[in-house]
Backbone as numpy.savetxt, mean C-alpha at the origin, in Angstrom:
# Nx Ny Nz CAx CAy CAz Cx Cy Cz
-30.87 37.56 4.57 -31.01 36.38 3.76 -31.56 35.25 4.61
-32.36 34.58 4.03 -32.91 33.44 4.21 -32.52 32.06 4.54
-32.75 31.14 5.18 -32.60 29.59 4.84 -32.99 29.05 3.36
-32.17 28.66 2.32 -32.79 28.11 1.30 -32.74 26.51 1.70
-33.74 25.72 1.62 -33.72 24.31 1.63 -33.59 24.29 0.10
-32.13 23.67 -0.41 -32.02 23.09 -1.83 -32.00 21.41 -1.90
-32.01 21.00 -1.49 -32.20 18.89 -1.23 -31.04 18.76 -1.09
-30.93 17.71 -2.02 -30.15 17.12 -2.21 -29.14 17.19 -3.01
-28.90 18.68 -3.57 -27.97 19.48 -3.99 -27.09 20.67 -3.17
-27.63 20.18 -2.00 -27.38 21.53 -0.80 -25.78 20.74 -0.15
-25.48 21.44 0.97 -24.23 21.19 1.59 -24.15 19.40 1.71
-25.34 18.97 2.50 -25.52 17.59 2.37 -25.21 16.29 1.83
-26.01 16.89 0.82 -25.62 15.87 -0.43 -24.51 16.25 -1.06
-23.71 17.45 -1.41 -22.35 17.63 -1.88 -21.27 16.01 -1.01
-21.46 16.26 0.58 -20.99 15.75 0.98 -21.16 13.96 0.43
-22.25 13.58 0.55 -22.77 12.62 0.23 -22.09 11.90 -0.98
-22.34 12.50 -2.08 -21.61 12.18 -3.29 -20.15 12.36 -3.22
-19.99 12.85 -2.25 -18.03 13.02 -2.86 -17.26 12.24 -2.89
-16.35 12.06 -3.52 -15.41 11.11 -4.01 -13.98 10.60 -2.77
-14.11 12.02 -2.09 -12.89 12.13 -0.93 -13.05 10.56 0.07
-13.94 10.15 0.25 -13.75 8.98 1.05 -13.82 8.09 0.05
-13.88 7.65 -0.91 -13.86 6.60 -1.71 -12.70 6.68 -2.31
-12.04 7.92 -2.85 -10.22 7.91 -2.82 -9.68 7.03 -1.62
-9.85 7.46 -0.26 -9.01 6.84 0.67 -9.28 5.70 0.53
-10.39 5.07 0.71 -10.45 3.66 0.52 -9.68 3.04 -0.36
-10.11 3.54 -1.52 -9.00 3.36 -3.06 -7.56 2.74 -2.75
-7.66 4.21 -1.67 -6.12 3.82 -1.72 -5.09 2.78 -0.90
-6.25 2.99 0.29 -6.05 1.54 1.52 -6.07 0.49 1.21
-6.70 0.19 0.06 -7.08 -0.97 -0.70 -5.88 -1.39 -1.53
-5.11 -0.29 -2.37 -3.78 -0.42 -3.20 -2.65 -0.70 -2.10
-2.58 0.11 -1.52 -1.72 0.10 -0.58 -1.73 -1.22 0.10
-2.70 -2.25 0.56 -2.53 -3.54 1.40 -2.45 -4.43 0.21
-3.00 -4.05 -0.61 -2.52 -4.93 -1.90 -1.34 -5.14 -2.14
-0.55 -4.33 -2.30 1.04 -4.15 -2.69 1.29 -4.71 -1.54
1.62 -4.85 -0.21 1.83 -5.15 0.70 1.44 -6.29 1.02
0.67 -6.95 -0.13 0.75 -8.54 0.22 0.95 -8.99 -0.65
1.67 -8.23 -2.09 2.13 -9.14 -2.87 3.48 -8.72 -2.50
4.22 -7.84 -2.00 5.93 -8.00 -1.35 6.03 -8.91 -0.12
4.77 -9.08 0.74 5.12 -10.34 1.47 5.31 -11.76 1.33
4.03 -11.60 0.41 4.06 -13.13 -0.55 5.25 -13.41 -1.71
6.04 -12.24 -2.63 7.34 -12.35 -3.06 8.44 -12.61 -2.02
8.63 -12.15 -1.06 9.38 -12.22 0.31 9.69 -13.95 0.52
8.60 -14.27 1.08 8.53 -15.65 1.40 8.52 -16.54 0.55
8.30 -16.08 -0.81 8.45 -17.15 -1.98 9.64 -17.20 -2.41
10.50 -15.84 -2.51 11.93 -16.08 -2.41 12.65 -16.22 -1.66
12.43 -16.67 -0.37 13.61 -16.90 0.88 14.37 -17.60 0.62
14.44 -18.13 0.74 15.13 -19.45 0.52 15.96 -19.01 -0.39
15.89 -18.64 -1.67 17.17 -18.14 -3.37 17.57 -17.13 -2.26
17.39 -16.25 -1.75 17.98 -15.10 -1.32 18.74 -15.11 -0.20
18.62 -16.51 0.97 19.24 -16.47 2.03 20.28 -16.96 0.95
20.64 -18.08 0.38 21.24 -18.34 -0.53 22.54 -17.78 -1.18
21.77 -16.72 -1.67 22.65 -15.55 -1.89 23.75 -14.66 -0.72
22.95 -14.58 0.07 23.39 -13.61 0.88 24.49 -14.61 1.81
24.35 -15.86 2.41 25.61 -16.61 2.35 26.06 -16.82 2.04
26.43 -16.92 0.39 27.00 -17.03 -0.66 28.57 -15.84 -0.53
27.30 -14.67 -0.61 28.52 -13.20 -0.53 29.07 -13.21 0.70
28.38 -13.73 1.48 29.28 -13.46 3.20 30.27 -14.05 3.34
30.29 -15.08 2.73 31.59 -16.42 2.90 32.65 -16.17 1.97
31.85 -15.31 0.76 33.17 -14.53 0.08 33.46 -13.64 0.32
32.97 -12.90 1.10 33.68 -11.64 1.79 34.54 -12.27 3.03
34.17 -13.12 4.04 35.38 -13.65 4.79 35.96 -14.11 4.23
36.18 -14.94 3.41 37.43 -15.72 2.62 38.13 -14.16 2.18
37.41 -13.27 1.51 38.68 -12.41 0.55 39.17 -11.80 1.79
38.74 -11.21 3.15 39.51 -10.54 4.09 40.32 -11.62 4.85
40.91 -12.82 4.81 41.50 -13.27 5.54 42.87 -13.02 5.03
């Protein structure tokens, strides 16, 4: 058997067109997304949440004394 030159339908271009690196990107892209809207929720709620969390601490020492 032969070399067939098929173009841009051959091993090449399969590669070319495929979707496999534009998934990852996809997903690097979702992924830092989410990850900067839990940082930006984070820091927008500090403050209510330290709040909280001294709240329960001071009632947990008060009830163990």
């Amino acid at each position: 058997m032969g070399y067939v030159d098929r173009g841009r339908d051959g091993l090449v271009g399969d590669r070319m067109r495929g979707d496999e690196g534009a998934n990852l990107v996809e997903y690097l892209l979702l992924v830092s997304l989410i990850c900067v809207i839990c940082l930006v929720a984070v820091s927008a709620f500090r403050k209510e949440v330290d709040k909280k969390f001294v709240y329960s601490a001071s009632e947990i020492s008060v009830a163990g004394r």
